[in-house]
N, C-alpha and C positions, 0 to 999 in steps of 0.2 A: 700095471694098468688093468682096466675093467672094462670090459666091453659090452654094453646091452643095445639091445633092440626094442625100442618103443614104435608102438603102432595106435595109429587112430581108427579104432573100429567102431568109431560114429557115420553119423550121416552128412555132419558138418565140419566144419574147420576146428578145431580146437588147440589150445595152449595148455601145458601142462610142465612143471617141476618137479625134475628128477633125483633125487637125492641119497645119494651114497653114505651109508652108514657101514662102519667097522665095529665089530666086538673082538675085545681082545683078550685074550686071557684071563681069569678070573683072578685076581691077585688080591695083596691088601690094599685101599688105596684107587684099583683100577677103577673106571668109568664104569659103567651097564653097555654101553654104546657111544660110539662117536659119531656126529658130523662130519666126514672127510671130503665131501663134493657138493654143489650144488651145479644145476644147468635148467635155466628155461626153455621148452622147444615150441615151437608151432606148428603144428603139423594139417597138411587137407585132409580129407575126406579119405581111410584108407591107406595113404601112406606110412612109411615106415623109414624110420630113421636108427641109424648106429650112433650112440655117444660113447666117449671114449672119457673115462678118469683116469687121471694119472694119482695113486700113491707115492709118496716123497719119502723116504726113508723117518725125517723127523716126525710124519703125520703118523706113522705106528709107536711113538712113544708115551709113554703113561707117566705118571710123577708118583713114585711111594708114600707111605706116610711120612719118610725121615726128610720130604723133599726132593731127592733124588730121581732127576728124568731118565730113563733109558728104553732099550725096545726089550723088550721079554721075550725068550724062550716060548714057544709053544705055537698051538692053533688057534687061529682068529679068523672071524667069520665076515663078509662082505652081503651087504642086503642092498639093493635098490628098489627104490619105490617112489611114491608118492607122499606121501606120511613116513613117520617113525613107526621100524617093522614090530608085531608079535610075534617076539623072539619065539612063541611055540608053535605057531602057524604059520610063521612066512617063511620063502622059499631063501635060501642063501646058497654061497658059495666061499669055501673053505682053502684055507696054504698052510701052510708051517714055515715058523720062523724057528733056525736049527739053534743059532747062539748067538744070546744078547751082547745088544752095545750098546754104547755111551750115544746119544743122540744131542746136538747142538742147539740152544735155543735161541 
């Protein structure tokens, strides 16, 4: 799970979409970045809200060249924002996966 805190520090009411991205290990085959969340909120003036993601063990698997899905070994990074992050300027938060498996599609 993921937990952030989004705040509206306007003067009005505002809506906004949260969207959880994963990077996952740099492999042959792997993605740059995943989609693993999205959530629209509404928030007043001020307020502040906790959203919670849930990761699913299959939402960390990648497909190789040969075809084969599994979750890989190593460190992958979680972004939340607005947009899709700049992997060299936005802020993330990192785990480690100790030993791959087979994931179900």
């Amino acid at each position: 799970m993921a937990t952030v805190r989004v705040t509206n520090t306007s003067q009005r009411p505002g809506s906004e979409v949260a969207e959880l991205y994963l990077q996952p290990p740099q492999t042959p085959g792997a993605p740059r970045l995943m989609l693993r969340g999205i959530e629209r909120i509404t928030l007043a003036p001020g307020q502040t809200r906790e959203l919670t993601f849930t990761l699913l063990p299959d939402q960390l698997s990648t497909v190789d060249p040969a075809g084969a899905r599994s979750v890989v070994s190593g460190a992958y990074k979680l972004f939340v924002g607005s947009t899709q992050p700049d992997l060299t300027t936005s802020q993330s938060t990192s785990f480690q996966v100790e030993a791959a498996s087979s994931a179900q599609r």
